[in-house]
C-alpha positions as CSV (number, residue, x, y, z in Angstrom):
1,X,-15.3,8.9,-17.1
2,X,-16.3,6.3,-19.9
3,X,-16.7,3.2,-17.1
4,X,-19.0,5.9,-14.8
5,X,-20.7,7.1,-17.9
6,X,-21.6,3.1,-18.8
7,X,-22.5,2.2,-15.9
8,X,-24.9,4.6,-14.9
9,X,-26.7,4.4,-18.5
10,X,-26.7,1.1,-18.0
11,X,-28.0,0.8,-14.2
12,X,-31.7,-0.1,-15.3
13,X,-33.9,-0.6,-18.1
14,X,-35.7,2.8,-17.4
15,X,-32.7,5.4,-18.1
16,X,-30.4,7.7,-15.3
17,X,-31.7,8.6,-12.5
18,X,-29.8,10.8,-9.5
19,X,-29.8,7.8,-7.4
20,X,-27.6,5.6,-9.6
21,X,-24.7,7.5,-8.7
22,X,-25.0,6.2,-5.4
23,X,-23.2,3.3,-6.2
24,X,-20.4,5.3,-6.8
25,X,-20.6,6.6,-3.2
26,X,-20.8,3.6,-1.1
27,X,-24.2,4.5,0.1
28,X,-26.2,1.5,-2.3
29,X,-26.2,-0.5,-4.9
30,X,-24.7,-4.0,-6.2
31,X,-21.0,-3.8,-6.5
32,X,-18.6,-6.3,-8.3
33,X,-14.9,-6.2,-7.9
34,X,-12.5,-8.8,-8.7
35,X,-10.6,-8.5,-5.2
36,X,-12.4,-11.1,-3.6
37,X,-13.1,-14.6,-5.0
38,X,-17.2,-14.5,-5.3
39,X,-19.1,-11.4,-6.1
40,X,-20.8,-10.6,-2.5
41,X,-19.3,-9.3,0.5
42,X,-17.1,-6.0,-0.9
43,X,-15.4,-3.5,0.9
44,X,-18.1,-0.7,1.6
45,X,-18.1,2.9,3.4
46,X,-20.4,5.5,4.2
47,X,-20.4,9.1,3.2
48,X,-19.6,10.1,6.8
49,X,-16.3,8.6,6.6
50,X,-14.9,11.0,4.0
51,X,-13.1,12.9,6.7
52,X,-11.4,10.0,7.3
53,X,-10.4,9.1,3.9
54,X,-9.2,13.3,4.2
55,X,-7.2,12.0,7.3
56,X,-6.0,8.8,5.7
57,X,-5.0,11.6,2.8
58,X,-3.1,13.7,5.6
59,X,-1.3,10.8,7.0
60,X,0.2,8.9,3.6
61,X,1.3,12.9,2.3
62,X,3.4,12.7,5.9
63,X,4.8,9.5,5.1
64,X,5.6,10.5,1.3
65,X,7.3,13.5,2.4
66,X,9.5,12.1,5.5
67,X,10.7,8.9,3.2
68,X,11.4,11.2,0.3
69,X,13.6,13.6,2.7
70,X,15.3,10.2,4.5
71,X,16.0,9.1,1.0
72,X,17.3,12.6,-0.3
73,X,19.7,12.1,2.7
74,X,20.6,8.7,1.8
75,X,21.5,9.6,-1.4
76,X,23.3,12.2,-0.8
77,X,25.4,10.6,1.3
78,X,26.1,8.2,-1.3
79,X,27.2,10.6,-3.7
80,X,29.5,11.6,-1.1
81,X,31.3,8.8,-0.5
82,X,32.0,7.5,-4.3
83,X,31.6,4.0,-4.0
84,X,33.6,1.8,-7.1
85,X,32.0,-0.6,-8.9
86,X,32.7,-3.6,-6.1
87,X,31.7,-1.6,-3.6
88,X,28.2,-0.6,-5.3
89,X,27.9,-4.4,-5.4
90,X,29.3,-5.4,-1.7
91,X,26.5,-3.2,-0.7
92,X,23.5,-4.6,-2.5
93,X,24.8,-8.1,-1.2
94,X,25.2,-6.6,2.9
95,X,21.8,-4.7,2.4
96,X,20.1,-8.2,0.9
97,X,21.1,-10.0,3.6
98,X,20.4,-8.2,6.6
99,X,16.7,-7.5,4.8
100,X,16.2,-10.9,4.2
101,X,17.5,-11.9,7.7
102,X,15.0,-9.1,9.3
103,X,12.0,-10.3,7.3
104,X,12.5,-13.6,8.6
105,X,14.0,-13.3,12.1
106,X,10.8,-10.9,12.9
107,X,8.4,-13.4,12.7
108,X,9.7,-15.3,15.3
109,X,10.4,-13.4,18.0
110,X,7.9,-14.0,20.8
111,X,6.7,-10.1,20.9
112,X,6.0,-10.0,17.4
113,X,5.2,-13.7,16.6
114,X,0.7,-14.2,17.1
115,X,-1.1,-17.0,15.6
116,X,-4.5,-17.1,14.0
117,X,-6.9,-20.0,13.1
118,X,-6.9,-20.3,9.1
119,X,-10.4,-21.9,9.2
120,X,-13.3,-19.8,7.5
121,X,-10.3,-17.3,5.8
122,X,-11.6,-16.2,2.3
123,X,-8.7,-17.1,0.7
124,X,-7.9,-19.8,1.6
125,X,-4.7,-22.0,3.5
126,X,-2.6,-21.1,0.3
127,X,-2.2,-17.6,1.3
128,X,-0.9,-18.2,4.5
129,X,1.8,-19.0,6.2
130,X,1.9,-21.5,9.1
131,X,5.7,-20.7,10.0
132,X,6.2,-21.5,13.8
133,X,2.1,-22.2,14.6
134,X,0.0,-25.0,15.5
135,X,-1.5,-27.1,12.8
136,X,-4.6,-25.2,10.9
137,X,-3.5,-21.6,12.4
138,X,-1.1,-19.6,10.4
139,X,1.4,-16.7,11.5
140,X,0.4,-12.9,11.0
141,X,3.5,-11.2,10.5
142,X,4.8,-14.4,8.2
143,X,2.5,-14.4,6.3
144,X,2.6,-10.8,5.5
145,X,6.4,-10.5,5.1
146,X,6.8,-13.4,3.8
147,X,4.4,-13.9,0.7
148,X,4.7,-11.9,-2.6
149,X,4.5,-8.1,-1.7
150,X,2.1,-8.0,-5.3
151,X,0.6,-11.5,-5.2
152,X,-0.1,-12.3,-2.0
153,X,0.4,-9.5,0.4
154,X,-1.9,-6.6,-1.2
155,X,-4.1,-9.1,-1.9
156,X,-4.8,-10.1,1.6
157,X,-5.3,-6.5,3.0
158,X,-7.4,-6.1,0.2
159,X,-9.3,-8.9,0.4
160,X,-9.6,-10.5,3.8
161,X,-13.2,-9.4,5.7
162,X,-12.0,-10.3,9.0
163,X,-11.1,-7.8,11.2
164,X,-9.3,-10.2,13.1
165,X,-7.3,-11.7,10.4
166,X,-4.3,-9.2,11.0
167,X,-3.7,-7.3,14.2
168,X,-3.1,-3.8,14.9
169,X,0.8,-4.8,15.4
170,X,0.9,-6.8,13.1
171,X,0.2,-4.3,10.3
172,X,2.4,-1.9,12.0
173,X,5.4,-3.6,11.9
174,X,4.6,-5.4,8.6
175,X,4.3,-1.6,7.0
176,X,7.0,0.0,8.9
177,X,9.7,-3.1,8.0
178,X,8.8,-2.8,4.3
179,X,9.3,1.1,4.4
180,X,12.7,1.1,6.1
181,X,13.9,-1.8,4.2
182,X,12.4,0.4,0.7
183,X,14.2,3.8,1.9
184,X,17.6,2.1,2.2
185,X,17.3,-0.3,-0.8
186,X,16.1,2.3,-3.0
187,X,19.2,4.5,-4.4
188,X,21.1,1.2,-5.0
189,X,23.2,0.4,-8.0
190,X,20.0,-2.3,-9.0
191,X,16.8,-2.1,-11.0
192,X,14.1,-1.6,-8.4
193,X,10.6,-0.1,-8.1
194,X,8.4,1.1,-5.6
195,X,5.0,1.1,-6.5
196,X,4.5,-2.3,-5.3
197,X,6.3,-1.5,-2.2
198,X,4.1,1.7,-1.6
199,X,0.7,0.2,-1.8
200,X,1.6,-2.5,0.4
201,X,2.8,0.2,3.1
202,X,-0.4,1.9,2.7
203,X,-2.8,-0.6,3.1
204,X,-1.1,-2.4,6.2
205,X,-1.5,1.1,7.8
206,X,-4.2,1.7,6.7
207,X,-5.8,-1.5,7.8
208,X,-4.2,-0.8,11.3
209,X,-6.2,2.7,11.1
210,X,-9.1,1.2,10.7
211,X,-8.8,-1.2,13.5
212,X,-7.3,1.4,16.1
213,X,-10.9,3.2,15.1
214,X,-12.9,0.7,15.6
215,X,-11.9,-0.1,19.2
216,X,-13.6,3.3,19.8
217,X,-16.8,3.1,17.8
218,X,-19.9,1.1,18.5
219,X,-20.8,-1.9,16.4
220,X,-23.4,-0.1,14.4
221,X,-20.0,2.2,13.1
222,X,-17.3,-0.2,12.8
223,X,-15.4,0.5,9.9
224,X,-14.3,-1.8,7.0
225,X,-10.7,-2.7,7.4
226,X,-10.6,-3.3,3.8
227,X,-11.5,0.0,2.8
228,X,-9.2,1.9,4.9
229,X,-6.3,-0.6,3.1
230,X,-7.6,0.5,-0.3
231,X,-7.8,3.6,0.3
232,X,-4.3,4.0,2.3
233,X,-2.6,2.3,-0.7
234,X,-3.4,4.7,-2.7
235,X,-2.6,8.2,0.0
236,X,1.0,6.4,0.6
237,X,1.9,6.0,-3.1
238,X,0.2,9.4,-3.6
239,X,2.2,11.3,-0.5
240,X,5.4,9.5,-2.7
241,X,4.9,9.8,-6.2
242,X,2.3,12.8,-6.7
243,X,0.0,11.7,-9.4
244,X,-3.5,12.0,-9.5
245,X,-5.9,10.8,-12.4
246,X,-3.8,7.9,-13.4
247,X,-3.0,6.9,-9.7
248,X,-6.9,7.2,-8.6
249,X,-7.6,4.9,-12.4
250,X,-5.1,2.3,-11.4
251,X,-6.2,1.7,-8.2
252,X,-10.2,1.4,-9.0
253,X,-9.4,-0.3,-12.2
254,X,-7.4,-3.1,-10.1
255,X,-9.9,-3.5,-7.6
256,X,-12.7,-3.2,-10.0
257,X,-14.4,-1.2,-7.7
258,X,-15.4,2.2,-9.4
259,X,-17.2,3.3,-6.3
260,X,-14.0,4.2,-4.8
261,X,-13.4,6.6,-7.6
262,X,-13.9,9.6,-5.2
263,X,-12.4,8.5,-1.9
264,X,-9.4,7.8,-3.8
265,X,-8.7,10.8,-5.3
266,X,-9.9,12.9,-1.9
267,X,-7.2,11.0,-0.4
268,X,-4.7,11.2,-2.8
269,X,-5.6,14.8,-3.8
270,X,-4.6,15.2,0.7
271,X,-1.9,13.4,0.1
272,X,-0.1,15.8,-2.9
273,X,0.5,18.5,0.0
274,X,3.5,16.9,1.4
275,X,7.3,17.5,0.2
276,X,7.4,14.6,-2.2
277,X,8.2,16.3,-4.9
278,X,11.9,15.5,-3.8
279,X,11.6,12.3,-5.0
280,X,11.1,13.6,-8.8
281,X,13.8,16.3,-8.4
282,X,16.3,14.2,-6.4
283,X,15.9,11.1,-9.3
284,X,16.4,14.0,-11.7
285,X,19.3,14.9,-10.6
286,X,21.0,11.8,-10.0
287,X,19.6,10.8,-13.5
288,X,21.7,14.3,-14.5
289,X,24.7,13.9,-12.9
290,X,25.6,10.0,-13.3
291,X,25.0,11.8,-17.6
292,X,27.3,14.0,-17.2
293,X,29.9,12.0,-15.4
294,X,29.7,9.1,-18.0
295,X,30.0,11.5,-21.1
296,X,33.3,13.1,-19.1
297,X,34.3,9.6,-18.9
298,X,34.3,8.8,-22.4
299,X,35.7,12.2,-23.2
300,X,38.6,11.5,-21.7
């Protein structure tokens, strides 16, 4: 509330009027963000697509709620079987490997495997990956699975203004490979996260959204594929880990874009209907019983 109260106080030398909070709606306005390297050229929207953002909403609550119950499953099924201490660690070694040989056998394969031409990209040839194209083009799904999930990954669905940059596959499979490879890996006897993880879900599909959308609207309505990645980010993590304020005041205060303030939490806000509150009780639980289990231990 402080950064919306500054900046529409400070909009113009004349004092608030109704139509500074436009800004914060998409509708007009300069906007700065630090996403992209100059200050032109943002990611943009129009009230009309707030039913969309509501649908984005819909979808990353259904994807919260079926990797929550797929992971309640998992981890149940681990409790079952009791694994000993070298058998927590054979598995983290097996489930390495065959995520790191997925990540970079999918790349390859003919099906999967689409080249695009790296000159005019915003950010540049260090960003992407050339992998198994021609000189100057670089490889979608490599360069997406195989760059920094937080450095390099979110980044470029953020950031990238061409439409063409990542196809509709491209972002499917890039999203779906990271959420399998994140349902299995987390419930592991290792220190792991998935915020990172979550975001970069959301934004590949919600980049893909944008694009399947846009094969069905005229040029005067084609949406911004950047937006639709913000703003699916922040649904995915939000269908997962059920915050609200501090998720929607992450999000605009690492894009720097505070116009997205209320698309974010529509679509997180969507997003908090699903079942992953399972997540919170399941981690609970485990946290409870691995307690009890250790002061037993050293009871005895």
């Amino acid at each position: 509330m402080f950064a919306i109260l500054t900046k529409i106080l400070d909009a113009d030398e004349e004092g608030f009027h109704i139509n500074s909070m436009a800004i914060f709606n998409g509708v007009s306005g300069e906007k700065k963000s630090n996403l992209a390297i100059d200050d032109s050229a943002h990611p943009d929207f129009d009230l009309w697509e707030y039913f969309l953002f509501a649908f984005v909403g819909a979808g990353g609550g259904v994807v919260g709620g079926l990797f929550c119950s797929a992971n309640r499953k998992l981890a149940m099924l681990r409790a079952k079987l009791s694994l000993s201490t070298a058998k927590k660690g054979l598995e983290v070694l097996i489930i390495s490997a065959v995520c790191a040989t997925t990540i970079w056998i999918l790349p390859s394969l003919p099906i999967l495997s689409k080249c695009g031409d790296i000159t005019g990209k915003r950010l540049g040839p260090s960003y992407f990956r050339q992998f198994n194209c021609e000189e100057g083009e670089y490889n979608e799904l490599a360069t997406l699975l195989l760059n920094p999930l937080g450095a390099k990954g979110i980044t470029l669905l953020f950031t990238e203004d061409d439409p063409e940059a990542f196809s509709i596959s491209t972002c499917i499979v890039a999203g779906l490979c990271h959420l399998i490879i994140l349902c299995v890996a987390f419930g592991m006897s290792v220190s792991a996260g998935i915020f990172i993880p979550l975001l970069f879900i959301g934004s590949a599909w919600g980049r893909a959204f944008s694009l399947i959308c846009n094969l069905f609207l005229d040029a005067d309505w084609q949406l911004d594929p950047r937006t639709y990645a913000i703003i699916g980010s922040a649904a995915t993590l939000g269908g997962v880990v059920r915050v609200l304020i501090s998720l929607t005041a992450i999000v605009c205060h690492t894009t720097s874009l505070s116009f997205f303030m209320t698309p974010i939490m529509l679509a997180t806000l969507v997003a908090q209907n699903g079942e992953s509150d399972q997540c919170v009780h399941l981690m609970c639980s485990v946290f409870y019983v691995k307690t009890l289990y250790h002061i037993f231990h050293l009871s005895w």
